[in-house]
C-alpha positions in Angstrom: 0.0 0.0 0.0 1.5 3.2 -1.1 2.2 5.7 1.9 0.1 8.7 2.4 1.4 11.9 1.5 3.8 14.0 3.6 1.5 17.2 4.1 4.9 19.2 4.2 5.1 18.4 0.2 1.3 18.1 -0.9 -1.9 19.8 -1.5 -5.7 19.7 -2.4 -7.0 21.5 -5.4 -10.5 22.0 -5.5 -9.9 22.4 -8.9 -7.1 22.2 -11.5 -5.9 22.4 -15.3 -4.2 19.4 -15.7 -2.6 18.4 -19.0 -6.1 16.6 -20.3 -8.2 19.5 -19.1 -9.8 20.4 -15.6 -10.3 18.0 -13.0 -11.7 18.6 -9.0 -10.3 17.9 -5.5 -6.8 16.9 -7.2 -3.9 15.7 -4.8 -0.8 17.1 -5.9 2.4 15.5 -4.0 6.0 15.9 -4.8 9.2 14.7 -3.7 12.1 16.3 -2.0 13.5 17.4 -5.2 10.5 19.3 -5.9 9.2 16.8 -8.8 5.2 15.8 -8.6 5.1 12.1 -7.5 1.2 12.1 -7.7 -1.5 13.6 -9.8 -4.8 12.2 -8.5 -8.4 13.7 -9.2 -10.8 12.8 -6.6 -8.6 12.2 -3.9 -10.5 12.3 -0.7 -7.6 13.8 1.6 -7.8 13.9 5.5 -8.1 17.3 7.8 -4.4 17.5 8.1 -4.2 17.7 4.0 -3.2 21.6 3.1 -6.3 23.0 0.5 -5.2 25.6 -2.3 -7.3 28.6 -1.7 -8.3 28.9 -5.2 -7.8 27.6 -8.6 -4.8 26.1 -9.6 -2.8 26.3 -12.8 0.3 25.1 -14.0 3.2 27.3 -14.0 4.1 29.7 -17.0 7.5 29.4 -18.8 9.0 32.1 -20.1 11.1 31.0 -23.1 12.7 34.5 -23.7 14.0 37.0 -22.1 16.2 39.8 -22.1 16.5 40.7 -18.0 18.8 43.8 -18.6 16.0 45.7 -20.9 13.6 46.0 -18.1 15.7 48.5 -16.3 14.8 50.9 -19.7 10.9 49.7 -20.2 8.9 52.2 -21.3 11.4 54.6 -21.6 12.3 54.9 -25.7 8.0 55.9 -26.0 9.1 59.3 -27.6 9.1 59.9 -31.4 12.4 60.7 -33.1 12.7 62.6 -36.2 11.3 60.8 -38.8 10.2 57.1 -39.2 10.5 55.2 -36.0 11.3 51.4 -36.2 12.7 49.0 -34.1 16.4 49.5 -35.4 16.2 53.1 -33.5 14.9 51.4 -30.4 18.2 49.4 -30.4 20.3 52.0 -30.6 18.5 52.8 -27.6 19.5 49.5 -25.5 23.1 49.6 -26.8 23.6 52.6 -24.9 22.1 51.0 -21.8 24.0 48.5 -21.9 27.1 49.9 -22.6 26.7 51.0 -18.9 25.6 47.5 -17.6 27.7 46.2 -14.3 27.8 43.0 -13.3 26.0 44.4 -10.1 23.8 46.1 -11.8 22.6 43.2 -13.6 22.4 41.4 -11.2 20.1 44.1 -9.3 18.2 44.6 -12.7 17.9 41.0 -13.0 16.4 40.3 -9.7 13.9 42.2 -9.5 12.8 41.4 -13.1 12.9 37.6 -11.9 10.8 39.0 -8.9 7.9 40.4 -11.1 7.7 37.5 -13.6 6.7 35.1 -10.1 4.1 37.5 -9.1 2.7 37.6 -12.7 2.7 33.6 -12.7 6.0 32.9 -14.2 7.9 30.1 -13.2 10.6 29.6 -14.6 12.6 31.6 -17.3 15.0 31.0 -20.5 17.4 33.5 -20.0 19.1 35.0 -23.9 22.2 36.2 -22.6 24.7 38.5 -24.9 26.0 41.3 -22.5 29.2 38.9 -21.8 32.2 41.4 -22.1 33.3 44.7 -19.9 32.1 47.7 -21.2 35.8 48.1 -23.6 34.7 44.3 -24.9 37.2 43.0 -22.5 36.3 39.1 -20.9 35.8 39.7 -16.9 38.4 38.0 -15.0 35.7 35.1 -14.5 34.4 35.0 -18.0 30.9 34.2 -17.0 30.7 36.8 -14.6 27.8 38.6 -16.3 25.7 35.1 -16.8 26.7 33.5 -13.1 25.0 37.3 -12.0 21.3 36.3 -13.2 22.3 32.4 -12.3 22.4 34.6 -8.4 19.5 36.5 -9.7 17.5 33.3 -10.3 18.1 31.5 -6.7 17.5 35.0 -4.7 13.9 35.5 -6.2 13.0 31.4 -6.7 12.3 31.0 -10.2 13.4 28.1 -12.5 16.4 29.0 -15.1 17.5 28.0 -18.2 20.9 29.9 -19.9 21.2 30.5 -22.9 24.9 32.1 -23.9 24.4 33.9 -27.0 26.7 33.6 -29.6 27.2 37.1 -31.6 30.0 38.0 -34.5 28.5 40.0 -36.9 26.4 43.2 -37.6 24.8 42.0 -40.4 24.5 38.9 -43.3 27.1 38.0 -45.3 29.4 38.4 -41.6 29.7 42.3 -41.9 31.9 43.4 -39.1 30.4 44.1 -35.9 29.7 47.8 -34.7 31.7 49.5 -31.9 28.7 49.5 -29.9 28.2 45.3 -30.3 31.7 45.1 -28.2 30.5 43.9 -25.0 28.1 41.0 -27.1 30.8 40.0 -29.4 32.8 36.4 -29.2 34.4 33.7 -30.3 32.4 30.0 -31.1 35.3 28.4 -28.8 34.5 31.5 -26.2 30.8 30.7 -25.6 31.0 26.8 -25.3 33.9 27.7 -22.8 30.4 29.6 -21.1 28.0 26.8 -21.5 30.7 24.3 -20.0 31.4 26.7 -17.4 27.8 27.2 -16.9 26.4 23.9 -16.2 25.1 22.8 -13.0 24.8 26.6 -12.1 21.3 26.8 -14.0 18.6 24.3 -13.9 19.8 23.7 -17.6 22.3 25.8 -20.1 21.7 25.9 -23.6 23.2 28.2 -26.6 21.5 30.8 -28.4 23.1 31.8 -31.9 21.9 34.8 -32.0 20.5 35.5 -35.4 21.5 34.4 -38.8 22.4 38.2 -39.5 24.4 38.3 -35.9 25.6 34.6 -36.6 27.8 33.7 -40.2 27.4 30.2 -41.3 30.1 28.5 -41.0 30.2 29.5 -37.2 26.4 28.7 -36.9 27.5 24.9 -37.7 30.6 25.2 -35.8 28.9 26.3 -32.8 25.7 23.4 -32.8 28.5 20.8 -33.6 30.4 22.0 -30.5 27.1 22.0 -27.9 26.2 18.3 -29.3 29.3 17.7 -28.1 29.0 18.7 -24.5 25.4 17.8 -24.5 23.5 16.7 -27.4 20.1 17.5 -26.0 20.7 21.3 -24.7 18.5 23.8 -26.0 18.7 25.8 -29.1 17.1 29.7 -29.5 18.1 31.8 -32.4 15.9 34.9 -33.4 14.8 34.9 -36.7 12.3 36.6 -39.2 11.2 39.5 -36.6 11.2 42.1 -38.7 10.5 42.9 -42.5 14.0 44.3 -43.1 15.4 40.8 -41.8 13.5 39.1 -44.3 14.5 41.3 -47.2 18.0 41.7 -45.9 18.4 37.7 -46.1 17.0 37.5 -49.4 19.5 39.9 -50.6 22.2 37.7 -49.1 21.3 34.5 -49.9 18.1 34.5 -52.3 16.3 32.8 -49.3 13.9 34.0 -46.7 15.7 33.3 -43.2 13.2 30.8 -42.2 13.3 28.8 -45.5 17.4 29.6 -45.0 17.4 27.9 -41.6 15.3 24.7 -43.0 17.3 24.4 -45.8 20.8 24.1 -44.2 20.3 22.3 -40.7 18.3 19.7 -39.2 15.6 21.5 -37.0 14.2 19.5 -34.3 12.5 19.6 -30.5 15.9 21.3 -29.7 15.0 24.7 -31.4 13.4 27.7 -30.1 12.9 29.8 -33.1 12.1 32.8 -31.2 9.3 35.8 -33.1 9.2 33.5 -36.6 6.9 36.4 -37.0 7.5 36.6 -40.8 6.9 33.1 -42.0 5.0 31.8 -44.9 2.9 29.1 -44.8 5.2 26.5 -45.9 7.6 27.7 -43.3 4.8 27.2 -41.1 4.7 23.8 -41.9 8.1 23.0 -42.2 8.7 24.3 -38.5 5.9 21.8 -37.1 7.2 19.2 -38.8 10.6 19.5 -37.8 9.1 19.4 -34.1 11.1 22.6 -33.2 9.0 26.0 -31.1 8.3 29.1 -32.2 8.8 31.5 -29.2 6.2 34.6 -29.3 6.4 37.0 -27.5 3.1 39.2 -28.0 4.0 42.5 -26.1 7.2 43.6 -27.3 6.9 42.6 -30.6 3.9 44.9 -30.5 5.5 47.4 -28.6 8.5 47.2 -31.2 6.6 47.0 -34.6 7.2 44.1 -35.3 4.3 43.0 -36.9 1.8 39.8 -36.5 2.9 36.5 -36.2 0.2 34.2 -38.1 -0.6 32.2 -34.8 -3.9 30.8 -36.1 -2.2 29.2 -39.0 0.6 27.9 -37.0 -1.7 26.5 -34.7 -3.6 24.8 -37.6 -0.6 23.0 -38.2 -0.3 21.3 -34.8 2.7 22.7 -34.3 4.7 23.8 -30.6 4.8 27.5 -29.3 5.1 29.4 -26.0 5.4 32.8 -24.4 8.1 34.9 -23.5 7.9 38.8 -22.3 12.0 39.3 -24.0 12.8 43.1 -23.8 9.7 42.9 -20.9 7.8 46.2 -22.4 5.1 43.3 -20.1 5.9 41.1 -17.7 2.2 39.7 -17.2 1.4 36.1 -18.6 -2.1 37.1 -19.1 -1.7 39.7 -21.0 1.0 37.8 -23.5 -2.2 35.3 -23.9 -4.7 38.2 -24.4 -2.3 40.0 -27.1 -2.0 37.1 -29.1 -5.6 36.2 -29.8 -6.7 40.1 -29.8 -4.2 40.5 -32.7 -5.4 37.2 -34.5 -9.5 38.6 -34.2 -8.2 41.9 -35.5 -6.4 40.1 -38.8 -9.2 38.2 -39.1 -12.2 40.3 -37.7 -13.5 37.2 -35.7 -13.9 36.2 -32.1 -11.9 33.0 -30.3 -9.7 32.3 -33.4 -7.4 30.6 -31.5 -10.0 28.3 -29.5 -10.2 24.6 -31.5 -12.5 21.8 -31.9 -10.9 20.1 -29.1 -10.6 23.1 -26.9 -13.1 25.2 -27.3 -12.2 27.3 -24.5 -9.5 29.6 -25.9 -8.0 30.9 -22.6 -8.2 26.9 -21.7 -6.0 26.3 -25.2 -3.9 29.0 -25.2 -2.8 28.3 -21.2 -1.9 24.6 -22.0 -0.2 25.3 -25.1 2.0 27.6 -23.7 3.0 25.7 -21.0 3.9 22.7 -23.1 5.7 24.5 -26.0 7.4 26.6 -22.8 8.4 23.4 -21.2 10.1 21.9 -24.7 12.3 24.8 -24.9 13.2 25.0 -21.5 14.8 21.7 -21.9 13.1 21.2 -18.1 10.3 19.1 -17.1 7.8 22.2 -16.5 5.3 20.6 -19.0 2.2 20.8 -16.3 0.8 19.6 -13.4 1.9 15.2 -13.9 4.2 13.2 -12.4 7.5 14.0 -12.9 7.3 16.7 -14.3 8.0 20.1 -11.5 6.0 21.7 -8.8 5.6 24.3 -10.7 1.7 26.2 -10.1 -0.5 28.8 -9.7 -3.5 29.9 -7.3 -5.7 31.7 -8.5 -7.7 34.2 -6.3 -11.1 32.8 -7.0 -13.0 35.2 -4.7 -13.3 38.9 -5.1 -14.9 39.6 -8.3 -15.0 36.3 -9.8 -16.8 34.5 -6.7 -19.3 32.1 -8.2 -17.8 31.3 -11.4 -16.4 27.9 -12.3 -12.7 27.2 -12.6 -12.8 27.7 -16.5 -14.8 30.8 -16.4 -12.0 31.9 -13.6 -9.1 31.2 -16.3 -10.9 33.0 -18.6 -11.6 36.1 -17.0 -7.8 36.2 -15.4 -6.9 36.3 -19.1 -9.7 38.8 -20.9 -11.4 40.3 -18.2 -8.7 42.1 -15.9 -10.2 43.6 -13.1 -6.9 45.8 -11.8 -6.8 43.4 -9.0 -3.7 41.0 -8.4 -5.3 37.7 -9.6 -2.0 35.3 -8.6 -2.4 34.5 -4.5 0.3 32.0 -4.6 3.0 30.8 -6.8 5.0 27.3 -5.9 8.9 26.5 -7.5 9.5 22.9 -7.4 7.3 22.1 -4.4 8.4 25.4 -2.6 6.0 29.0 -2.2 7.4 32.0 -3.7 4.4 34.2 -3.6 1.9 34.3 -0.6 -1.0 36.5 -0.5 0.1 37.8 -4.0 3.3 38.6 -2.4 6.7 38.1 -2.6 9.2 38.3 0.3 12.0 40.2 -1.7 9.9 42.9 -3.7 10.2 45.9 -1.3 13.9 45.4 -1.5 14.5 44.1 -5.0 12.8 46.8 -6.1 14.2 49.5 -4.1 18.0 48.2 -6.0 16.1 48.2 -8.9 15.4 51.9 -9.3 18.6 52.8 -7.8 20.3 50.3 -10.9 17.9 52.6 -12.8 19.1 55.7 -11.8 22.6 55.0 -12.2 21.7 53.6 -15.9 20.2 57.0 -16.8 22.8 58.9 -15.4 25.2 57.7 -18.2 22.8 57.6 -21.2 
């Protein structure tokens, strides 16, 4: 007879999204290692059993972020002369982070990690390129910038994946890098010296080339041959097709759209992350699915930067893996990543729950368990939902206040479309262990108090 569950590591639901759909009164029990060791619907669990006080959810990854851009959020929302695109906003963050210090990262990076838990992220995929001092220089410990949001990651409790970025160029075709690319810039050799260095100090450490236009060929190859040699099933995220210029830039280089590029000359599989993908054609589109690999969307900046719409409903048509990420974190709000993608699909399409499908009618339902799983795939971590052995990763949802009397699906849905201006999230549980309480989280009064002071500093030097 298998032993009752240590109430020190388990919980009630009354109700919960589980990969299938919802279920009621479900026991969820993990080990010491923080891994779920029992799923069960039904359970009938004595008076000593902890209850969730709400609804509970599985646990958001974020595939894609950027932690260093939330110190200059909402800060570049002044017209320039002229057209404004997102090649001016970068020129904006290369002069933030040409004053980036490893404790000021780290700083940045904590409370950034803070805000994602208390918006129901749990864990994070970290694209990290500011490696050098600010004259391009390697720190005395190389990875000093990267084991800064590793520290980031432990102090505010959320799940991490690394992904050292490999950049060399400014442009196709290998065009020299920019003064202002310094800090960013390194050899293939130099960044698997990181992911070496790196492992065991993340939950998992991947590599992230960073775009065909930032990445020539021959070191694109040179760099995925050198990762399947340290670890064959490590993660791969590479921008790509984010912006019309990209698109037309790569078919002046090669006669190829980047996508079609990327499909043509490597094997694509689970592996990949292709982060935006948000110009793709629809036998791009397919080819992604097919080749198993995620495309990582990430609804609020590429709104806020212009990029255009990513054509979601298609994609979705084609069975094919995506998640969420909040990357230069114009958002850091789960719910709102969820909301922008569909509102942007009904405005292409000028129809209501295009994203919802036959099998899941519920849209907020679909879009919820989708993210999680494509999330999880490019995390390279078992964060794929609320089963055994997979994390402790969840979410309560405060199911009183303005949504009293609805049922756990019509509480989903109205955390996603029908914000109230009330913190929704009461707790938020890493691998077995409570991060946010009451809505709360034990470091934000401090994190953010080093946060505006990193801010300061920052602007001070702009």
């Amino acid at each position: 007879m298998m032993a009752p569950p240590n109430p020190a590591r388990s919980l009630v639901a009354p109700h919960a999204l589980l990969p299938q759909g919802w279920a009621a009164q479900v026991l969820l029990a993990w080990d010491a290692a923080g891994t779920l060791v029992e799923v069960t619907p039904g359970a009938t669990a004595g008076g000593a059993m902890p209850r969730a006080p709400g609804v509970v959810l599985p646990g958001m990854p974020n595939l894609h972020s950027h932690a260093f851009q939330r110190a200059f959020a909402g800060l570049t929302e002044v017209r320039a002369d002229g057209e404004d695109s997102f090649w001016r906003w970068r020129e904006h963050m290369y002069r933030f982070a040409a004053g980036l210090t490893p404790d000021l990262l780290e700083d940045i990076a904590t409370q950034l990690y803070v805000e994602m838990l208390r918006a129901g992220y749990t864990s994070v995929c970290e694209f990290h390129y500011v490696h050098h001092d600010r004259d391009g220089r390697p720190y005395a410990t190389r990875a000093e910038m990267a084991l800064r949001l590793s520290a980031a990651a432990r102090r505010a409790g959320i799940g991490l994946t690394l992904l050292p970025v490999l950049y060399q160029a400014s442009g196709f075709g290998g065009a020299p890098a920019r003064p202002e690319q310094r800090r960013f810039v390194d050899t293939v050799e130099g960044v698997l010296h990181l992911v070496e260095d790196l492992r065991g100090l993340a939950e998992c450490v991947g590599l992230a080339p960073h775009s065909l236009r930032a990445v020539p060929p021959a070191a694109l190859r040179e760099a995925i041959a050198g990762l399947d040699r340290i670890d064959p099933r490590a993660p791969i995220h590479l921008h790509i097709a984010e912006q019309q210029r990209e698109v037309d830039d790569c078919l002046a280089w090669s006669g190829r759209r980047p996508l079609r590029w990327l499909l043509d000359e490597l094997p694509l599989d689970g592996r990949w992350c292709l982060v935006h993908a948000t110009h793709a054609d629809a036998g791009e589109l397919r080819a992604i699915a097919a080749a198993g690999a995620t495309v990582g969307l990430c609804p609020t900046t590429e709104a806020n930067l212009g990029d255009g719409i990513f054509p979601a409903a298609d994609y979705l048509a084609t069975g094919g893996a995506w998640g969420i990420g909040s990357d230069s974190h114009a958002s850091v709000d789960v719910a709102e990543e969820l909301r922008l993608l569909e509102y942007g699909q009904r405005l292409l399409r000028q129809r209501r729950n295009v994203l919802a499908s036959a099998a899941r009618p519920d849209v907020a339902e679909r879009l919820w368990l989708d993210a999680v799983a494509g999330g999880a795939r490019a995390s390279g971590r078992p964060i794929g939902g609320l089963a055994v052995g997979q994390r402790a990763d969840f979410l309560v949802l405060d199911s009183g206040s303005a949504w009293q009397g609805l049922d756990a699906g019509q509480v989903l849905a109205s955390h996603v479309f029908a914000h109230h201006g009330e913190r929704a999230l009461r707790e938020v549980w890493v691998g077995g262990e409570r991060r946010v309480a009451d809505g709360e989280h034990p470091l934000a009064r401090e994190s953010q108090r080093r946060f505006v002071a990193a801010r300061a500093q920052l602007l001070d030097g702009v």
